[in-house]
C-alpha positions in Angstrom: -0.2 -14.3 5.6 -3.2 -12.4 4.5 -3.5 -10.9 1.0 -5.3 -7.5 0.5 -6.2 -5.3 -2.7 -7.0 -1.6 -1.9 -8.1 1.1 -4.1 -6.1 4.0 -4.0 -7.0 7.0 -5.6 -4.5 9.9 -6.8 -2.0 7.6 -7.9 -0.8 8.8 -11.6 2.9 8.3 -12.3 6.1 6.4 -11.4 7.1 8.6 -8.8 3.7 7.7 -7.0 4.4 4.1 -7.6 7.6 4.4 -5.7 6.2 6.4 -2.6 3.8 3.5 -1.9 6.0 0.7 -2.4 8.5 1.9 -0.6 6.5 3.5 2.6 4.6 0.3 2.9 7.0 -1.8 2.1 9.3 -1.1 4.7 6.5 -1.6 7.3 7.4 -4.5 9.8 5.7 -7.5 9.0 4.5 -6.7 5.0 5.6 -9.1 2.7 4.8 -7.4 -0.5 3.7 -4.4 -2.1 2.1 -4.2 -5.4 0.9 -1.2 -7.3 -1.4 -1.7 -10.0 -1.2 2.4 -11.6 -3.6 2.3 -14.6 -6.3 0.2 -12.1 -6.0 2.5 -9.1 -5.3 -0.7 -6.6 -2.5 -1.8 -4.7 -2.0 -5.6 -4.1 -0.1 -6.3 0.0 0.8 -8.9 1.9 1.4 -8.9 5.0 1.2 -10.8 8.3 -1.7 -9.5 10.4 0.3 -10.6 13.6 2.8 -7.7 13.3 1.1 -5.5 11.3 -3.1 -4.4 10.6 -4.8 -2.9 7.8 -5.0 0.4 9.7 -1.2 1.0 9.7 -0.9 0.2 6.0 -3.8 2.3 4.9 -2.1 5.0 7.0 1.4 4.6 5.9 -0.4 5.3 2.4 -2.4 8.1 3.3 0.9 9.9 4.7 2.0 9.5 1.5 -0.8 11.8 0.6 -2.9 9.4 -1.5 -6.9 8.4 -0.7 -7.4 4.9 0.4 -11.4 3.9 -1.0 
């Protein structure tokens, strides 16, 4: 398992929270999401063998948030 922090900018309430945990979350192969609101970071886990950086940044950015 590999363990990742991103920053994530535009993140700024409960709903947003919710959005990312979910979207990644149900993304074959992650383990588990984190969202850290007040530091702008979200904590995954995930198993690079069914599932790369690029899809979780993306399943973020669909979510219309900024991955730094």
């Amino acid at each position: 398992m590999t363990n990742k922090t991103l920053n994530v900018q535009g993140m700024s309430c409960g709903h947003c929270v919710s959005s990312i945990e979910g979207s990644v979350g149900e993304l074959n192969g992650v383990e588990s999401v984190k969202v850290h609101l007040q530091d702008g970071k979200v904590d995954i886990t995930f198993d690079g063998y069914k599932v790369d950086l690029k899809d979780i940044t993306e399943a973020i950015e669909d979510q219309g948030y900024d991955v730094a």
